[in-house]
VEXTIVO-58895 format. One line per 2 residues: their letters; for each residue x, y, z of C-alpha. Coordinates in steps of 0.2 Angstrom, whole numbers, plus 5000, padded with zeros to 4 digits. Each point is the difference from the previous one (the first is absolute). Example, Ala and Ser with C-alpha at 12.3 -4.5 7.8 and 13.67 -1.06 7.14 Angstrom:
2
as> 5062,4978,5039; 5006,5017,4997 $
END
This chain:
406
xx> 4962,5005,5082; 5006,4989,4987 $
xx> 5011,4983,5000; 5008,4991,4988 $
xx> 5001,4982,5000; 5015,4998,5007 $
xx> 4995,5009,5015; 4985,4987,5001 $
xx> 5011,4983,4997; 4993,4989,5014 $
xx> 4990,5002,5018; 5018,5010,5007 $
xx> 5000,5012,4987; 4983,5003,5000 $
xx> 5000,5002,5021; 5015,5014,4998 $
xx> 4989,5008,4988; 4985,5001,5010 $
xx> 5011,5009,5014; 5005,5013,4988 $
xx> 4980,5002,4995; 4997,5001,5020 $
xx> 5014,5012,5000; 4990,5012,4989 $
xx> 4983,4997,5011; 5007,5004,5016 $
xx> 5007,5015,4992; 4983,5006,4999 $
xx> 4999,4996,4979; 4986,4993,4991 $
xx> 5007,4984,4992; 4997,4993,4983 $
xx> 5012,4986,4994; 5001,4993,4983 $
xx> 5009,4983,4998; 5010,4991,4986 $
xx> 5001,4980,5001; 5012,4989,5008 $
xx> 5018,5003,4990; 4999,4987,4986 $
xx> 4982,4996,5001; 4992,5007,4986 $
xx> 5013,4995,4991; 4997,4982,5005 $
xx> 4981,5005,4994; 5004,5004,4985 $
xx> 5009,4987,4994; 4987,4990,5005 $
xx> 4987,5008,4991; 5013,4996,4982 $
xx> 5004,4982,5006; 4976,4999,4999 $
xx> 5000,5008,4984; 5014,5010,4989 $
xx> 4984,5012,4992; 4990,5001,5017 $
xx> 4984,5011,5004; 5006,5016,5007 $
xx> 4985,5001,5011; 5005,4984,5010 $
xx> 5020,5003,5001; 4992,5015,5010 $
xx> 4991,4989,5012; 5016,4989,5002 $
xx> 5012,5014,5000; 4991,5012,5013 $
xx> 5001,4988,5013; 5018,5001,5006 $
xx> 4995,5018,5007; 4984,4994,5008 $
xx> 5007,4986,5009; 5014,5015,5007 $
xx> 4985,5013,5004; 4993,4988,5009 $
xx> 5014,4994,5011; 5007,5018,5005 $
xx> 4980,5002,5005; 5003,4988,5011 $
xx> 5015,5005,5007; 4996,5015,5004 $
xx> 4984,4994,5008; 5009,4988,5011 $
xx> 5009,5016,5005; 4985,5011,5006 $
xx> 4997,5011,4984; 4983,5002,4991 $
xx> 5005,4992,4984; 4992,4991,4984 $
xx> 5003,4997,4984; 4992,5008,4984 $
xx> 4999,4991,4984; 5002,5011,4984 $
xx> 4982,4996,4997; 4992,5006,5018 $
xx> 5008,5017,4999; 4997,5000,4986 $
xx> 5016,5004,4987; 4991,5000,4984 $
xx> 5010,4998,4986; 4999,4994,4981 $
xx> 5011,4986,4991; 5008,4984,5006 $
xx> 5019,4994,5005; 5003,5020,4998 $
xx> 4986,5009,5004; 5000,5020,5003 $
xx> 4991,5006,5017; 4986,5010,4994 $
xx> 4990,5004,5016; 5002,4996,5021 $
xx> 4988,5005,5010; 5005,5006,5016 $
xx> 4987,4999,5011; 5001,4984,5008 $
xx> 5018,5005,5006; 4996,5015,5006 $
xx> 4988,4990,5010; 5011,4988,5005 $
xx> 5012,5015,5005; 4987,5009,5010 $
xx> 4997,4985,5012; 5019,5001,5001 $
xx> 5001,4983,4990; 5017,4995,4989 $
xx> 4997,4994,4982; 5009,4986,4992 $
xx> 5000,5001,4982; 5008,4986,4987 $
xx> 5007,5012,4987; 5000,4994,4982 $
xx> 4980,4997,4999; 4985,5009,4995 $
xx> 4981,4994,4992; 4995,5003,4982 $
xx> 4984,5009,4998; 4993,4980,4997 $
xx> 5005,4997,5018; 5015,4989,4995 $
xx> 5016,5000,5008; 5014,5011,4990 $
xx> 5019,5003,5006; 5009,5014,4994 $
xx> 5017,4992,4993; 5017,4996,5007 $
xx> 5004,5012,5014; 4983,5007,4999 $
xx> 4999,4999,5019; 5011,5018,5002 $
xx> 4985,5006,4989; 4986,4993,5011 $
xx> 5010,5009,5014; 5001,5018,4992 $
xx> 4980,4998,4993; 4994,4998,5017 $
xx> 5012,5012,5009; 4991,5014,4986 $
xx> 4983,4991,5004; 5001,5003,5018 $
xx> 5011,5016,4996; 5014,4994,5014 $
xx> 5014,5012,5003; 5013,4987,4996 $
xx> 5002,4982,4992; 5015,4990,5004 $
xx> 5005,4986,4993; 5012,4989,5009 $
xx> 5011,4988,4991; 5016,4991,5001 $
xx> 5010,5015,4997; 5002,5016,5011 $
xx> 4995,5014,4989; 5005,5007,4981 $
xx> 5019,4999,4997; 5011,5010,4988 $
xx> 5004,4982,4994; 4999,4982,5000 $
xx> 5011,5000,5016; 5004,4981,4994 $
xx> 5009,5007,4985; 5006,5018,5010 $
xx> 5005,4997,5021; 5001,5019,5001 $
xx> 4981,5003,4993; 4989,5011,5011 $
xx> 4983,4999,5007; 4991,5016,4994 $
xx> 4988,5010,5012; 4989,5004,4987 $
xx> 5000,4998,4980; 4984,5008,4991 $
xx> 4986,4987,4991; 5010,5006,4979 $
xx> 5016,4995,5008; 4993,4982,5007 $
xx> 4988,4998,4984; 5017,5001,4990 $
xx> 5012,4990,5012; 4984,4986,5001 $
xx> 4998,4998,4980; 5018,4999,4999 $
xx> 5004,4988,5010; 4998,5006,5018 $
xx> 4991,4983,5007; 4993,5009,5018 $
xx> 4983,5006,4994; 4986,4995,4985 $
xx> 5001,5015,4986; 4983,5000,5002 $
xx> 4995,5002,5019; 5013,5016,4999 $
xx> 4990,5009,4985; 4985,4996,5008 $
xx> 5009,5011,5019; 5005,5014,4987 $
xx> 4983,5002,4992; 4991,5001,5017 $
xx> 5016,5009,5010; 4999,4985,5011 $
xx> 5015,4997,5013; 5010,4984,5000 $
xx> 5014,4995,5011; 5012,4986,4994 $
xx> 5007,4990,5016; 5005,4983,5006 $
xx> 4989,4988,5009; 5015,4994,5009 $
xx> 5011,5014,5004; 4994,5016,5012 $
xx> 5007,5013,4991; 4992,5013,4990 $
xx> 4997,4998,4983; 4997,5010,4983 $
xx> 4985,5013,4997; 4994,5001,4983 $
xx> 4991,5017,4998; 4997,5013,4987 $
xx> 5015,5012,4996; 4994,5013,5007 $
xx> 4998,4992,5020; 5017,4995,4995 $
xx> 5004,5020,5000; 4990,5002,5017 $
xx> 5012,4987,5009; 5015,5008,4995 $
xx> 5009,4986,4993; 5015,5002,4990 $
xx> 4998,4996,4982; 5011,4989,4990 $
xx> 5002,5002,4981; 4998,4984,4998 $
xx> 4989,4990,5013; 5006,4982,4995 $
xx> 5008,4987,4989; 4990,4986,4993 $
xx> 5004,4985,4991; 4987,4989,4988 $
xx> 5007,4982,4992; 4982,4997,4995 $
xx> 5004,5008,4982; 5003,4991,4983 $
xx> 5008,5010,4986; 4994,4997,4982 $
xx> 5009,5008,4983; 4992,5000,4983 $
xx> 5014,5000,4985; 4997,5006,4986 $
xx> 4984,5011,5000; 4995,5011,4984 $
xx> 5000,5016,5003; 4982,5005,4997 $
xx> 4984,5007,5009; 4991,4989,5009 $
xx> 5014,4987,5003; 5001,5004,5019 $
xx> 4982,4997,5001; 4999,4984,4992 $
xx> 5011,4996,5014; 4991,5003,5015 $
xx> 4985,5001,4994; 4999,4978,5002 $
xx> 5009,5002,5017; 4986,5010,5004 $
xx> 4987,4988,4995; 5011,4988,5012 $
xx> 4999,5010,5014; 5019,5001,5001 $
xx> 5005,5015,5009; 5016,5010,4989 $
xx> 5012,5009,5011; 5017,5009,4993 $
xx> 5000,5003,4980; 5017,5004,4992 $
xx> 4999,5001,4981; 5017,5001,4990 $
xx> 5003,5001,4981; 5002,5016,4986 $
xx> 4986,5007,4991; 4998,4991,4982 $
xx> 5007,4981,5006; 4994,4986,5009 $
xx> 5000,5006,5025; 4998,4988,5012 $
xx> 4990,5002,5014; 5003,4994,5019 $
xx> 4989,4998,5013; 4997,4992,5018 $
xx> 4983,4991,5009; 4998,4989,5013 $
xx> 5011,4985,5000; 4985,4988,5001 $
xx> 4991,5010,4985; 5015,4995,4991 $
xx> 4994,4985,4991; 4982,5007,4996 $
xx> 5011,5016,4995; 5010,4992,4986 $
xx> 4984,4986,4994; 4991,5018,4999 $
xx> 5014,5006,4987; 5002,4986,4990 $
xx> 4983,4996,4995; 5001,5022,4995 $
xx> 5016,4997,4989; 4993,5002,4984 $
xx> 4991,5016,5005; 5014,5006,5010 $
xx> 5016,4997,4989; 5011,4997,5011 $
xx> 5019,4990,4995; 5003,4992,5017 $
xx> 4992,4998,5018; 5014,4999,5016 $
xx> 4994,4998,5018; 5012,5002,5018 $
xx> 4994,4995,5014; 5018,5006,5009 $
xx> 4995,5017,5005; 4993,5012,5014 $
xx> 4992,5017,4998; 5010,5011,5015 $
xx> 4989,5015,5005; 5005,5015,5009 $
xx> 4983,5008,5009; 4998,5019,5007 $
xx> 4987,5013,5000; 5017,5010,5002 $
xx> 5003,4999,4979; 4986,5010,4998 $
xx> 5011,5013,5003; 5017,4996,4996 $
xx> 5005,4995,4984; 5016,4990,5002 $
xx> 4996,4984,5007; 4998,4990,4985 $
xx> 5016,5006,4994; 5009,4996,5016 $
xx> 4990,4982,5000; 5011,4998,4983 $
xx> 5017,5006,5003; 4999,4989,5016 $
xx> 4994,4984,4990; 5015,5003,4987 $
xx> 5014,5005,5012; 4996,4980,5008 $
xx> 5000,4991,4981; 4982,4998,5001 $
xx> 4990,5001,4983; 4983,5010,4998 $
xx> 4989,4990,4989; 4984,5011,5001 $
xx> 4992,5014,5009; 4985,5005,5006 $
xx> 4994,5015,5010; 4986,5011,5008 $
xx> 4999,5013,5011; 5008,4992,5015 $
xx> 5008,4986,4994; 5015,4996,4991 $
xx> 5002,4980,4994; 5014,4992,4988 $
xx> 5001,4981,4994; 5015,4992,5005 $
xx> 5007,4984,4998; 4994,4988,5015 $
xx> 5017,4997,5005; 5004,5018,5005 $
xx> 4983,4999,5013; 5011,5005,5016 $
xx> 5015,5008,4993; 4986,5012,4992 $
xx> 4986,5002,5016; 5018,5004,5011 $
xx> 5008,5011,4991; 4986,5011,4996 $
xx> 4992,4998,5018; 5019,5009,5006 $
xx> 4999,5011,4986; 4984,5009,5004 $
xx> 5005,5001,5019; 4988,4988,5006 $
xx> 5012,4988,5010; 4998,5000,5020 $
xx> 5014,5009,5010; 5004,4983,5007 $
xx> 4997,4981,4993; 4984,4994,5005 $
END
């Protein structure tokens, strides 16, 4: 079991929390829980840690930022002591979770063998997600969101039939039901759908704790901390198959405004001008996402192209200090636009949803500034303005709308 930090926000919280972890007990389960800190608080860390020192040592920011989860494993250890239950908290370095890197460190190795123990003696063990120890013995967190991936590590470590991860919402829905009222809670979606929907904008889970589930065929279950209903599973296609589910085309509609679109005017036409391009942006670690080139053979193209709103700046200092080498007339940026994705292991097999996606975007007015695609996934560029009009009209369009208004 695994909760966010909202489900931890204070001794309350953190009380209804240790019910549902007795819930499992008493059920007959053997418990591991994996915690996030407080809402806010590593936040609050962080800044800190930039307020001692704009360049500061990545080993230290560790130290301060990993103990917003301790202080949480320890409380629900208490709890849930003070409620008759054999429990005790585990730092990432008693277990241990060995893992290389700092401020986003990759799990390398958990040894299970203490859980088991503490399992065997009918024991619950309270984990703070996010932390691991470097082969030096120091203290390394895994990133932002990091503690979904400490969840799905142990749960493959300990090979547990399922991990859940509570959070403020009650499963996986076909939307942002903010933007959409009539957007569904799905039974199941399978890990390629929710990779895509999460690295397109889809906020529920860390892209990286559900590649970690796929690669190990591990179980999770999406549900809220605060509601008693069921939630989503997230499971390979083919145990979608076993539970008879009915498949949608398309699984869900998601929405991104983290995206910047540059244009480069007047580019020559000749080889090696597109690498000249992104070979810097490369070196600036900047992560390219949808290419559209235009222009005739012979004469000068221009060439657009979206990253990361906040890569923006290091994006275009990148390009201009290349300009010589690159040749190009003119550099534009917009900050005014989403990418709008449509997700569904069903386009595999079915080859008109992108042209659907189109004719629905035009018959509403709305301009398609680039495309991108893979294999289950459909997203066009949009101007920001158009966010809603765009999600709502495909969501209805794909037949993904509830029967009745939420």
């Amino acid at each position: 079991m695994k909760f966010g930090g909202t489900s931890m926000a204070g001794i309350e919280r953190i009380r209804h929390v240790a019910a549902l972890v007795k819930r499992e007990a008493d059920r007959g389960n053997q418990v591991a829980v994996v915690v996030s800190a407080m809402a806010g608080e590593t936040d609050r860390l962080v800044q800190m840690c930039r307020e001692a020192a704009p360049l500061y040592d990545p080993r230290e920011y560790d130290v301060v930022v990993a103990s917003g989860e301790q202080v949480t494993s320890g409380l629900l250890a208490i709890t849930l002591t003070g409620m008759g239950l054999n429990a005790r908290s585990y730092m990432g370095w008693q277990l241990p979770i060995r893992a290389s890197g700092h401020s986003s460190a990759l799990i390398d190795h958990i040894e299970a063998s203490i859980l088991e123990g503490v399992f065997e003696k009918g024991g619950i063990a309270v984990i703070p997600g996010f932390q691991g120890v470097t082969p030096e013995g120091d203290l390394a967190t895994l990133g932002r969101g990091g503690s979904d991936t400490s969840a799905v590590a142990l749960a493959v470590a300990v090979e547990a039939d399922r991990c859940d991860i509570y959070t403020d919402v009650e499963g996986v829905f076909t939307t942002d039901p903010r933007i959409v009222p009539r957007a569904r809670k799905l039974e199941a979606i399978t890990y390629e759908e929710m990779l895509e929907l999460a690295s397109v904008g889809a906020k529920v889970l860390q892209t990286r704790s559900v590649g970690l589930a796929m690669r190990y065929n591990m179980p999770l279950q999406v549900l809220s901390s605060f509601e008693d209903q069921p939630g989503t599973l997230i499971v390979g296609d083919e145990k979608i198959e076993e539970l008879h589910m009915e498949r949608q085309l398309v699984t869900g509609i998601a929405h991104d405004k983290n995206e910047a679109r540059i244009t480069l005017t007047g580019l020559p036409d000749k080889p090696g001008t597109v690498a000249a391009i992104f070979a810097p942006l490369a070196e600036a670690n900047v992560n390219v996402d949808m290419i559209v080139q235009s222009g005739r053979a012979g004469e000068t193209s221009d060439l657009t192209f979206t990253v990361p709103t906040a890569a923006l700046a290091h994006s275009v200092a990148a390009l201009e200090k290349a300009k010589a080498a690159i040749g190009f007339a003119a550099i534009v940026t917009d900050t005014n636009v989403v990418k709008i994705s449509a997700v569904g292991i069903g386009m595999r097999s079915n080859a008109g949803i992108a042209a659907k996606m189109f004719e629905t975007l035009a018959e509403r007015g709305i301009n398609i500034l680039a495309i991108s695609t893979s294999e289950i996934k459909v997203s066009v560029l949009v101007p920001e303005d158009y966010t809603e009009l765009a999600v709502r009209v495909l969501h209805t369009a794909f037949g993904l709308d509830a029967k009745e208004a939420a």
